[in-house]
MARDREN-875478 format. One record per residue (C-alpha): residue number from 1; x, y, z; residue in one letter. Coordinates in nm, 4 decimals, decimal comma. Each point is the difference from the previous one (the first is absolute). Example, Ala and Ser with C-alpha at 12.3 -4.5 7.8 and 13.67 -1.06 7.14 Angstrom:
<atom pos="1" east="1,2300" north="-0,4500" up="0,7800" code="a"/>
<atom pos="2" east="0,1370" north="0,3440" up="-0,0660" code="s"/>
***
This chain:
<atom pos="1" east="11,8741" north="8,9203" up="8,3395" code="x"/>
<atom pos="2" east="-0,1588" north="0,0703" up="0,3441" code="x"/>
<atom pos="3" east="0,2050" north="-0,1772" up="0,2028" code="x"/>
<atom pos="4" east="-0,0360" north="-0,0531" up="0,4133" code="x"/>
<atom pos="5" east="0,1477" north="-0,1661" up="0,2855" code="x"/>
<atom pos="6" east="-0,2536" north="-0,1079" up="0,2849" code="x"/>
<atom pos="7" east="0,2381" north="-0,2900" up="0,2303" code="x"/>
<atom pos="8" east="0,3076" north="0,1612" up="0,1454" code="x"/>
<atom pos="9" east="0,1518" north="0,0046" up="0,3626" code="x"/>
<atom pos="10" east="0,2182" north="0,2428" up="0,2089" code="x"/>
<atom pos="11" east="0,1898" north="0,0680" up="0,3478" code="x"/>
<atom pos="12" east="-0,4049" north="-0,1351" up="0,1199" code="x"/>
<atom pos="13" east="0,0307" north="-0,3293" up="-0,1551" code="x"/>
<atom pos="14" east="0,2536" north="-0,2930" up="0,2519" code="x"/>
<atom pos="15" east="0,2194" north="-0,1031" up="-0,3589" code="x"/>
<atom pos="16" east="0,0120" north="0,3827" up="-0,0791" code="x"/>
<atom pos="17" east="0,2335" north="0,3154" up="0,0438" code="x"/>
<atom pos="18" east="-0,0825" north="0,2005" up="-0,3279" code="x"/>
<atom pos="19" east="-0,0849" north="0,3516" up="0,1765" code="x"/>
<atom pos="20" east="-0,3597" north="0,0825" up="-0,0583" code="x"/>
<atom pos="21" east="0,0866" north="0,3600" up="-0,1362" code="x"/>
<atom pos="22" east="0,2530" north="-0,1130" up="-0,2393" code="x"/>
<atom pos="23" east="-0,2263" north="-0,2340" up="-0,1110" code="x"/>
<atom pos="24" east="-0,3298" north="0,1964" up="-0,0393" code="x"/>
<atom pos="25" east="0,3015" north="0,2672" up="-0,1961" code="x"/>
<atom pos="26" east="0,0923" north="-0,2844" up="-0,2271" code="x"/>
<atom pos="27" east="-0,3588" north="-0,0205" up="-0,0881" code="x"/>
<atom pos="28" east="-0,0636" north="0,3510" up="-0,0787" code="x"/>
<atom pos="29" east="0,3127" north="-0,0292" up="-0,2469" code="x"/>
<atom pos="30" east="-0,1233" north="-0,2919" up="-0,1731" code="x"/>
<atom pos="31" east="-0,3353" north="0,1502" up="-0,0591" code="x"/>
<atom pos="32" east="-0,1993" north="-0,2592" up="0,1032" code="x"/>
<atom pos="33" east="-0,3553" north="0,0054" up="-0,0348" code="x"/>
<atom pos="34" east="-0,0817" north="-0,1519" up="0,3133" code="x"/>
<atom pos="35" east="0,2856" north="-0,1070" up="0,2458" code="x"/>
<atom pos="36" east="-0,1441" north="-0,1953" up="0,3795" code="x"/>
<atom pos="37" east="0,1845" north="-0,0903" up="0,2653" code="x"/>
<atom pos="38" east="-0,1096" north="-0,3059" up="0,0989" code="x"/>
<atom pos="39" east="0,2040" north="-0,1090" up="0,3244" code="x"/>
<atom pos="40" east="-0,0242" north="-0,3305" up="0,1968" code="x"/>
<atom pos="41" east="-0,2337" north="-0,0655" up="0,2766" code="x"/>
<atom pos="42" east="0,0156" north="-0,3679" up="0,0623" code="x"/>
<atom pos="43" east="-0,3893" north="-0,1158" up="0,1711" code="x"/>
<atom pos="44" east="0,1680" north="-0,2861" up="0,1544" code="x"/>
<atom pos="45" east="0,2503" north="0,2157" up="0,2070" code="x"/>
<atom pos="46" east="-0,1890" north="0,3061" up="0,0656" code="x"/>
<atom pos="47" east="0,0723" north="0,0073" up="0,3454" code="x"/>
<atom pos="48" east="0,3545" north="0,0065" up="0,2109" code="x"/>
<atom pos="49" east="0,0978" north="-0,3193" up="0,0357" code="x"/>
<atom pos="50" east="-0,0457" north="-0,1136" up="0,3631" code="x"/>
<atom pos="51" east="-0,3722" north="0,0181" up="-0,1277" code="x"/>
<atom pos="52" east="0,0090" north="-0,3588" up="-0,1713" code="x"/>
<atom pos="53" east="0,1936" north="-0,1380" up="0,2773" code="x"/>
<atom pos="54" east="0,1544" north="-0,3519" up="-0,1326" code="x"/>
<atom pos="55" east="-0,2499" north="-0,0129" up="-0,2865" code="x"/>
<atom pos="56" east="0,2025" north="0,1274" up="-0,3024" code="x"/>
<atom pos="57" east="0,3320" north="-0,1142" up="0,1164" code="x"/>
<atom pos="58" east="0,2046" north="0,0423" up="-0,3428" code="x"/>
<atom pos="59" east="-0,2235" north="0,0934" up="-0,2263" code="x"/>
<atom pos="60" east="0,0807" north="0,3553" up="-0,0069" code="x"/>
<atom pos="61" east="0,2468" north="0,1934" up="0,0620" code="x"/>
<atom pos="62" east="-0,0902" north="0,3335" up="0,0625" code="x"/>
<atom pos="63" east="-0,3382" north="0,1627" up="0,1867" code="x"/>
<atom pos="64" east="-0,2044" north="0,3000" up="0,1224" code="x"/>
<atom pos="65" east="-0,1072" north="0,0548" up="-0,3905" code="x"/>
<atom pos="66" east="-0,2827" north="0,1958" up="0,1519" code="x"/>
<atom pos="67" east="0,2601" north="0,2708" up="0,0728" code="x"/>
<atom pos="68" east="0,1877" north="-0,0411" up="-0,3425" code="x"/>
<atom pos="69" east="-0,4068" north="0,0106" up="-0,1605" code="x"/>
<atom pos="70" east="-0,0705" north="0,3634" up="0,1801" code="x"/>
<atom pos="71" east="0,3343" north="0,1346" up="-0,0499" code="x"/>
<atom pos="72" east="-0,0024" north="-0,0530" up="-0,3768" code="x"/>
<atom pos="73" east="-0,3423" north="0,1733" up="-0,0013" code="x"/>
<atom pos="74" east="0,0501" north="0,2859" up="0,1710" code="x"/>
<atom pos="75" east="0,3565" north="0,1123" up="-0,2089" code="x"/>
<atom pos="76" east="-0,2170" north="-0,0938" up="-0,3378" code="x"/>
<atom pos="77" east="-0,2761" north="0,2038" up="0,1200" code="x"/>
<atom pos="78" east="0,2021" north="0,3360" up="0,0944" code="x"/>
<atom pos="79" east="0,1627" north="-0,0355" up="-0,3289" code="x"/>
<atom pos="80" east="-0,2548" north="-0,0074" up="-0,2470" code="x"/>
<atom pos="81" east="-0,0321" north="0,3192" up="0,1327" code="x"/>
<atom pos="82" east="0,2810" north="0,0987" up="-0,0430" code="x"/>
<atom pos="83" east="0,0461" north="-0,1560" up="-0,3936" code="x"/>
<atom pos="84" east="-0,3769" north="0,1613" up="-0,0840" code="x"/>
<atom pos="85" east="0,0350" north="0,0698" up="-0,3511" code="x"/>
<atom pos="86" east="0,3433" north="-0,1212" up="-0,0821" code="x"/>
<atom pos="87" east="-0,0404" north="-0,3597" up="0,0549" code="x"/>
<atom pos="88" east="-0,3100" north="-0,2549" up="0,0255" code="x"/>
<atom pos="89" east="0,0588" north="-0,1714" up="0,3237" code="x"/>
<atom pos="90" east="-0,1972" north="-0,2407" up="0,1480" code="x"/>
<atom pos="91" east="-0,0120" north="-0,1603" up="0,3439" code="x"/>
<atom pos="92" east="0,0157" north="-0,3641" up="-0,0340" code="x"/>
<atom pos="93" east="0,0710" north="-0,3375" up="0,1939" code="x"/>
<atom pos="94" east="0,1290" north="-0,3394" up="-0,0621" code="x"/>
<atom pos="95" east="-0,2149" north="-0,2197" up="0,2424" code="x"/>
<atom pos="96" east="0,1418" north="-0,3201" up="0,0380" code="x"/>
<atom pos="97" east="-0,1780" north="-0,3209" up="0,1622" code="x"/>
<atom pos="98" east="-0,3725" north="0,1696" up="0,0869" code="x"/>
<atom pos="99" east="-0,1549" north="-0,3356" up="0,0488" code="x"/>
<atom pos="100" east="0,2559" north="-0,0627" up="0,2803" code="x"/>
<atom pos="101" east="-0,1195" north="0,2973" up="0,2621" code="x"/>
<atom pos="102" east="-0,3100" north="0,1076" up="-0,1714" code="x"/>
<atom pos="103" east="-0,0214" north="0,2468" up="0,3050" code="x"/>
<atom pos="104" east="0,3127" north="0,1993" up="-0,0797" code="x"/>
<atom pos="105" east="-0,0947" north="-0,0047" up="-0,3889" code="x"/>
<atom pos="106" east="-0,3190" north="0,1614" up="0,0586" code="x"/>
<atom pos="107" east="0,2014" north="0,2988" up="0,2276" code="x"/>
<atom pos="108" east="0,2267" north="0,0599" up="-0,2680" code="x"/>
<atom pos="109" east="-0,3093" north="0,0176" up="-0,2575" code="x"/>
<atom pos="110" east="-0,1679" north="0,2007" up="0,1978" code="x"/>
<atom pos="111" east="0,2305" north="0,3131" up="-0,0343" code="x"/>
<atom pos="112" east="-0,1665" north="0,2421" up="-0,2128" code="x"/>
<atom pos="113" east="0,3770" north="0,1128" up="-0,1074" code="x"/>
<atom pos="114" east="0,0438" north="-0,2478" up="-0,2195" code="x"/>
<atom pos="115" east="-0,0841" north="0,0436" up="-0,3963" code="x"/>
<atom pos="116" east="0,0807" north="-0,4086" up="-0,0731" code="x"/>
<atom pos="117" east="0,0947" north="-0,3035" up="0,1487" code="x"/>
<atom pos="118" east="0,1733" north="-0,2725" up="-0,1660" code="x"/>
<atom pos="119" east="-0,0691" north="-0,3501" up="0,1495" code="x"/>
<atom pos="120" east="0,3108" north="-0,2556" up="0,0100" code="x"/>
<atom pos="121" east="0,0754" north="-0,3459" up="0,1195" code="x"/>
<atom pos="122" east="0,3829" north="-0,0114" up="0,0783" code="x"/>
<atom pos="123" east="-0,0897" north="-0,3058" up="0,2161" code="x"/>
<atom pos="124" east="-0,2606" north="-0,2966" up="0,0777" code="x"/>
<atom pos="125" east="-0,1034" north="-0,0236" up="0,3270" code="x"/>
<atom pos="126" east="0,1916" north="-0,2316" up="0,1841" code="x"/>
<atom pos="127" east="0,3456" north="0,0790" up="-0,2383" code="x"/>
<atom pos="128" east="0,2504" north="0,2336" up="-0,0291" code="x"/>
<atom pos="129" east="-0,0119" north="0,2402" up="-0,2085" code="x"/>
<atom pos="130" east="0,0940" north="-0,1462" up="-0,3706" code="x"/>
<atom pos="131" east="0,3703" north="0,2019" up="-0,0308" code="x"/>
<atom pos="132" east="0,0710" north="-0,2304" up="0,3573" code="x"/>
<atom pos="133" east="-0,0993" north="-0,3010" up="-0,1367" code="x"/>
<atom pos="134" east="0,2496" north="-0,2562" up="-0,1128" code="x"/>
<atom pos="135" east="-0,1249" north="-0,1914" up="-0,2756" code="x"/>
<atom pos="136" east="0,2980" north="-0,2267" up="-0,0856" code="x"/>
<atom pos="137" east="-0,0644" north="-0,2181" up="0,3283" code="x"/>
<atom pos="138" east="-0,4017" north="-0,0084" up="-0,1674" code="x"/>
<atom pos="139" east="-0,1081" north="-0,2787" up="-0,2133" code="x"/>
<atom pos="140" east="-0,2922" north="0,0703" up="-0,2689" code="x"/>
<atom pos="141" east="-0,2740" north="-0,0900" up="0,1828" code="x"/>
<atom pos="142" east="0,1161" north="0,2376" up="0,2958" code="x"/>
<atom pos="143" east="0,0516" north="0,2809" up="-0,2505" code="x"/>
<atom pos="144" east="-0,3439" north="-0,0259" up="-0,1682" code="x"/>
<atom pos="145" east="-0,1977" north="-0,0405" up="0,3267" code="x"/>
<atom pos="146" east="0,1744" north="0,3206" up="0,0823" code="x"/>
<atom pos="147" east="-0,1074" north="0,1926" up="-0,2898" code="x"/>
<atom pos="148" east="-0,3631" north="-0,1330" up="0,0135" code="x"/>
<atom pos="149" east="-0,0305" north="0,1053" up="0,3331" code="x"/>
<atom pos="150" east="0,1519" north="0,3728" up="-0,1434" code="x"/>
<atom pos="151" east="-0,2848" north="-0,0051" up="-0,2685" code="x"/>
<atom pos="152" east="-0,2677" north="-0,0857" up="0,2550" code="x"/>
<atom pos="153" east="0,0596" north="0,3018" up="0,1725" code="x"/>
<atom pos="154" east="0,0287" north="0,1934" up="-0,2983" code="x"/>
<atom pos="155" east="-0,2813" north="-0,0745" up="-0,0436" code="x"/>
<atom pos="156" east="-0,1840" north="0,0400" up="0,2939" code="x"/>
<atom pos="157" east="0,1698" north="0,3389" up="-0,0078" code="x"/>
<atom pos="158" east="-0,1937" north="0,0740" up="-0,3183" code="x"/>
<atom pos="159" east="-0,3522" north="-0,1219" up="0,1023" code="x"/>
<atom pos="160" east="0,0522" north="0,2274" up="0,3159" code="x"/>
<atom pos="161" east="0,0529" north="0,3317" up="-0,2169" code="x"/>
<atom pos="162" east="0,1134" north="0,1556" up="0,2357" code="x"/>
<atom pos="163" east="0,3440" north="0,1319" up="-0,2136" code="x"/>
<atom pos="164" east="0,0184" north="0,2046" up="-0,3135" code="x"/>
<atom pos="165" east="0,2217" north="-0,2112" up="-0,1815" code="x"/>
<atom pos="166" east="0,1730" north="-0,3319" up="0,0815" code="x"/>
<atom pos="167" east="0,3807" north="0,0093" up="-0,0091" code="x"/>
<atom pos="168" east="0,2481" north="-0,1560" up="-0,1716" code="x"/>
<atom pos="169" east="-0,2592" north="-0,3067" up="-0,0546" code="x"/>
<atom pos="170" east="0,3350" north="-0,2647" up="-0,1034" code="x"/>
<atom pos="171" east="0,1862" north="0,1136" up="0,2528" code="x"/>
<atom pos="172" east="-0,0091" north="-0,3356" up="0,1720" code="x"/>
<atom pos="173" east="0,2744" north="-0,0820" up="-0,2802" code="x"/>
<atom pos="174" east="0,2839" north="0,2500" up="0,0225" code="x"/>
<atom pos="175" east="0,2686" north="-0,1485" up="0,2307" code="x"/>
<atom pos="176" east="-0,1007" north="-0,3528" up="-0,1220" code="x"/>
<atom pos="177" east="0,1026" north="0,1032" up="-0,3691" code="x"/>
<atom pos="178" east="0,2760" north="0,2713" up="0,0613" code="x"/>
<atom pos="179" east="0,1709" north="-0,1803" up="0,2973" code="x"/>
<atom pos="180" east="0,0048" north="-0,2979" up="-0,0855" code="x"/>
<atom pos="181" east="-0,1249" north="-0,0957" up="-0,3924" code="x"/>
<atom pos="182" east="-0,3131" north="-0,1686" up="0,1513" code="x"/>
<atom pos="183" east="-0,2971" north="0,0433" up="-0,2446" code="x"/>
<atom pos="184" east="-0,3316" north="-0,1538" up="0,0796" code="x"/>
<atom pos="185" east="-0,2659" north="-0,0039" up="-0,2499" code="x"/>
<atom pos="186" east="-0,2725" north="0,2016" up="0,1812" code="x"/>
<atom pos="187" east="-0,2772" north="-0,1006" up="-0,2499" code="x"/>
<atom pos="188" east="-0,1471" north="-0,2577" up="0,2293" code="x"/>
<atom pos="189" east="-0,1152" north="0,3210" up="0,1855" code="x"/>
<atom pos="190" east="-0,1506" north="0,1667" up="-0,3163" code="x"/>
<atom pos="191" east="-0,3770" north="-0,0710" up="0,0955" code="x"/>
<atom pos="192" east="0,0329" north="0,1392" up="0,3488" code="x"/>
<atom pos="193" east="0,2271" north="0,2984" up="-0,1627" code="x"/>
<atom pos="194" east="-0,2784" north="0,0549" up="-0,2326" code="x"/>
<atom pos="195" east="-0,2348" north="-0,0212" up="0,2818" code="x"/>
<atom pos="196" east="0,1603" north="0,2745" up="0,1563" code="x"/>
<atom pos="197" east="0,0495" north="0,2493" up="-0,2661" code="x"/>
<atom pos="198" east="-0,4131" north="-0,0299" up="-0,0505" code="x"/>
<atom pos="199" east="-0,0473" north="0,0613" up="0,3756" code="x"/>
<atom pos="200" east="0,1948" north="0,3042" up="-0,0273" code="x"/>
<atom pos="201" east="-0,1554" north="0,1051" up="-0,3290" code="x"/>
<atom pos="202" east="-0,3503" north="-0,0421" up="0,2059" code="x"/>
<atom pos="203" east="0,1717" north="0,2432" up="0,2273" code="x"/>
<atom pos="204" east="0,0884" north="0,2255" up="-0,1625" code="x"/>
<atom pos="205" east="0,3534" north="-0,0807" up="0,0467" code="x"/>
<atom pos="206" east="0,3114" north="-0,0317" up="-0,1495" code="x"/>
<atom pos="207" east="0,3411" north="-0,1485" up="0,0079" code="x"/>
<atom pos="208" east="0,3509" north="0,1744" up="-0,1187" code="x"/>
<atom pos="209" east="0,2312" north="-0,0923" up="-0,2040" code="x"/>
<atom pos="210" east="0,3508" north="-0,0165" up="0,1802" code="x"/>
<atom pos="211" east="0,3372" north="0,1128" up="-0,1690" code="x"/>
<atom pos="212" east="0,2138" north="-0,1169" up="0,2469" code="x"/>
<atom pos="213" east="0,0626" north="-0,3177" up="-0,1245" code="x"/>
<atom pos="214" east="0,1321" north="0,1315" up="-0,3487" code="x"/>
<atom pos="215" east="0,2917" north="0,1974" up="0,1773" code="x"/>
<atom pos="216" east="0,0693" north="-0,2300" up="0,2853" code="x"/>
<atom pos="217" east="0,0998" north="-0,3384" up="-0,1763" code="x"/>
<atom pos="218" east="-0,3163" north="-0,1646" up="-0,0229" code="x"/>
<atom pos="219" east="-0,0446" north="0,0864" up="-0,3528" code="x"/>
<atom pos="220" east="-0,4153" north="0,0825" up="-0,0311" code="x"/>
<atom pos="221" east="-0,2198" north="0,1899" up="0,1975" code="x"/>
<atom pos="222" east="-0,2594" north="-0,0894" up="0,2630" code="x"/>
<atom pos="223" east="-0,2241" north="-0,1522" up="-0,1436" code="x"/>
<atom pos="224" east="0,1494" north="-0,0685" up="-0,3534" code="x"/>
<atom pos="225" east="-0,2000" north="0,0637" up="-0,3067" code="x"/>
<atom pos="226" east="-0,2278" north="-0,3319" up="0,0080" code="x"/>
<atom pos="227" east="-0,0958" north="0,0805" up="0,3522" code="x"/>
<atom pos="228" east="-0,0764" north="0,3449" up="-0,1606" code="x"/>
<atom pos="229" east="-0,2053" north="-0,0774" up="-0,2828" code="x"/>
<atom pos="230" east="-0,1819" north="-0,2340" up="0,1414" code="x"/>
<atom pos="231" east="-0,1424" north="0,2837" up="0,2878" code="x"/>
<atom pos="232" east="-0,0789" north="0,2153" up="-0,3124" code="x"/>
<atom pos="233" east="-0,1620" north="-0,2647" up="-0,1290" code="x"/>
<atom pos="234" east="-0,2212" north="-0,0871" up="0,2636" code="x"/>
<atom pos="235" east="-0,1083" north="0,3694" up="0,0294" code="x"/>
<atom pos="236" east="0,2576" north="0,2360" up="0,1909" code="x"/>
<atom pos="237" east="0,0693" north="0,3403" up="-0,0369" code="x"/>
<atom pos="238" east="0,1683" north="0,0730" up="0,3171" code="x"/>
<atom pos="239" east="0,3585" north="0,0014" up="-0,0749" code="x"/>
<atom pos="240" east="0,3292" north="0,1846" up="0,1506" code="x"/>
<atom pos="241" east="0,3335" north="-0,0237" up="-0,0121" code="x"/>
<atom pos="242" east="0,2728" north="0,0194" up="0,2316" code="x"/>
<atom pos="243" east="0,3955" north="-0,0262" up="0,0324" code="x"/>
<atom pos="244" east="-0,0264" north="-0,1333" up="0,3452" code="x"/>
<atom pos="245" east="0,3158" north="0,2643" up="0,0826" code="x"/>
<atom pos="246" east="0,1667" north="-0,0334" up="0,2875" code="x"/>
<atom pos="247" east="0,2700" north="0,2901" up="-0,1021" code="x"/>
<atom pos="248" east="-0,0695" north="0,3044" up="-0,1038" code="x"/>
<atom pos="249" east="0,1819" north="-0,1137" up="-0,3256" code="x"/>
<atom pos="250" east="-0,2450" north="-0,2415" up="-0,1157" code="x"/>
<atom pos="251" east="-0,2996" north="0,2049" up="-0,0033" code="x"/>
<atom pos="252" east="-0,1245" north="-0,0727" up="-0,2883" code="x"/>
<atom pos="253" east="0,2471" north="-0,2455" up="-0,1684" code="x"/>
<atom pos="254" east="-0,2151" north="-0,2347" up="-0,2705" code="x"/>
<atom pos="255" east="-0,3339" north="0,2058" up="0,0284" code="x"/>
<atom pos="256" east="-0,0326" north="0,0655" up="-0,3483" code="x"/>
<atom pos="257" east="0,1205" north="-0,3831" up="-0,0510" code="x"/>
<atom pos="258" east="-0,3145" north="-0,0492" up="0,2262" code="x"/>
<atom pos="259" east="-0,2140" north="0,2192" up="-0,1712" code="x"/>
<atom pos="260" east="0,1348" north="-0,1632" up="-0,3657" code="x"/>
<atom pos="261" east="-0,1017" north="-0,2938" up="0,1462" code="x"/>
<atom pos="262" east="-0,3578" north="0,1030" up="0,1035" code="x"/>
<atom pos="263" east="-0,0608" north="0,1441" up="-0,3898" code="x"/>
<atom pos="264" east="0,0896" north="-0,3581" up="-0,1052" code="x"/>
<atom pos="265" east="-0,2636" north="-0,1445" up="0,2183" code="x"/>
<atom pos="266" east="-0,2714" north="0,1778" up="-0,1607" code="x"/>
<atom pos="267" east="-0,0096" north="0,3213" up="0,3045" code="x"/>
<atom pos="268" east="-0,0376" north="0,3646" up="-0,1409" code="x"/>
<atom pos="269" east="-0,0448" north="0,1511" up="0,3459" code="x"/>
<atom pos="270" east="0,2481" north="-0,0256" up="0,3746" code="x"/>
<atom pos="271" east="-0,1578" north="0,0808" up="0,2954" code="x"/>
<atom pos="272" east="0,0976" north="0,1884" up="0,3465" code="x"/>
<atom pos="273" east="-0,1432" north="0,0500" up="0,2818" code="x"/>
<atom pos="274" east="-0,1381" north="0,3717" up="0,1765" code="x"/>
<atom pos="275" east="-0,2397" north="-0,0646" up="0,3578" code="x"/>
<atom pos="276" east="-0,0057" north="-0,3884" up="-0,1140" code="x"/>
<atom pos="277" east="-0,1902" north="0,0739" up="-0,3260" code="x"/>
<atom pos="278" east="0,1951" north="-0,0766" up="-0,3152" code="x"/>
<atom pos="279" east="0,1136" north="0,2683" up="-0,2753" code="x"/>
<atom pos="280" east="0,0444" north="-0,1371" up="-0,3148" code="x"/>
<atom pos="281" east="0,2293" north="0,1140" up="-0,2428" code="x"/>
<atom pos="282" east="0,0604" north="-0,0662" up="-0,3622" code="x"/>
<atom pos="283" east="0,3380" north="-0,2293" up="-0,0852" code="x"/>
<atom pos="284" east="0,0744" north="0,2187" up="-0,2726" code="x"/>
***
């Protein structure tokens, strides 16, 4: 089984230490087909933070991605030159919130360097980011305005296509469900969902599926398998997978679960990406 790893962070990413080289050597040893680093560059706090003045108060807590973004490139860059041949590393990036500073998303795209680009909402504009939310002091109504505003910039995120692949598309549900037991039933959102997935198909996009949740309590990946069939269904090929590390140790933890789990929703190829194209591969 070909097996690959395209959304993990280092010492580049703010909620990282892992070492970059001891991670990129933990790939080599696993043999991973493809392995990216894909570090954090938040859009909405590209710039120090005496550039928004009073306007994002508390809803981050940590700035100046822009040097974080360029940073992560440049050690990536200097060693896939120095893996040539021994490992298949690829120069990646987790942009989060591109509808927020369109601007500072189209820099970061912009950088030739960069082989693929995964596209994440870890929060809706005017919100913290969903692990800072507290959802016990939220009635129903609060929680499901929140998550239609998440899949209306999902979506809007797709119908850009401006990313490669969409990350962690459920995401909006992990600290809800592992926190604190709170399970909404996200099927009122199924038509816009669906919506999305065919914008990205148009595209020539993709999403990925997410292993993170499978090791981290949640108990499924992101998306789970309905969310996954039904983006087969409606015509995508596009597909990674990705542990979401943040240690070296997890690099690659629940891959082949992921890949298992792509089989099962009628996929026979994965996909990487080299200079923003994608390289497909065969499953098995």
């Amino acid at each position: 089984m070909n097996l690959i790893d395209c959304h993990t962070h280092t010492q580049y990413s703010v909620d990282s230490e892992a070492d970059i080289i001891k991670c990129t050597e933990r790939a080599a040893e696993l043999g991973l087909a493809a392995y990216a680093v894909t570090d954090h560059c938040e859009c909405n706090a590209w710039y120090p933070q005496e550039h928004y003045a009073d306007n994002m108060p508390d809803m981050v807590d940590h700035f100046s991605y822009k040097d974080d973004f360029f940073a992560s490139v440049a050690a990536v860059t200097e060693l896939k030159e120095k893996y040539d041949g021994r490992l298949n590393l690829i120069c990646g990036v987790e942009l989060g919130q591109m509808l927020h500073d369109k601007e500072a998303a189209d820099i970061a795209l912009s950088d030739e360097r960069l082989d693929f680009v995964i596209g994440s909402i870890h929060q809706v504009l005017g919100e913290k980011d969903f692990y800072y939310i507290d959802y016990l002091n939220m009635q129903e109504n609060e929680i499901f305005d929140l998550l239609e505003r998440y899949f209306r910039e999902i979506y809007t995120t797709c119908k850009e296509g401006k990313t490669d692949v969409i990350g962690h598309i459920t995401y909006c549900l992990r600290y809800m469900k592992q926190r604190h037991g709170i399970c909404p039933d996200i099927s009122r959102f199924d038509d816009i969902i669906a919506e999305s997935f065919r914008e990205l198909v148009q595209h020539g996009k993709g999403i990925e599926i997410n292993t993170s949740g499978l090791r981290q309590g949640f108990g499924d990946a992101f998306p789970d398998m309905k969310y996954l069939k039904m983006y087969r269904e409606l015509g995508g090929e596009v597909l990674t997978i990705g542990s979401d590390a943040h240690v070296a140790e997890d690099i690659g933890k629940n891959v082949r679960d992921g890949a298992e789990m792509a089989l099962a929703a009628g996929f026979t190829h994965l996909c990487y990406f080299k200079k923003r194209q994608p390289v497909f591969i065969k499953i098995n």
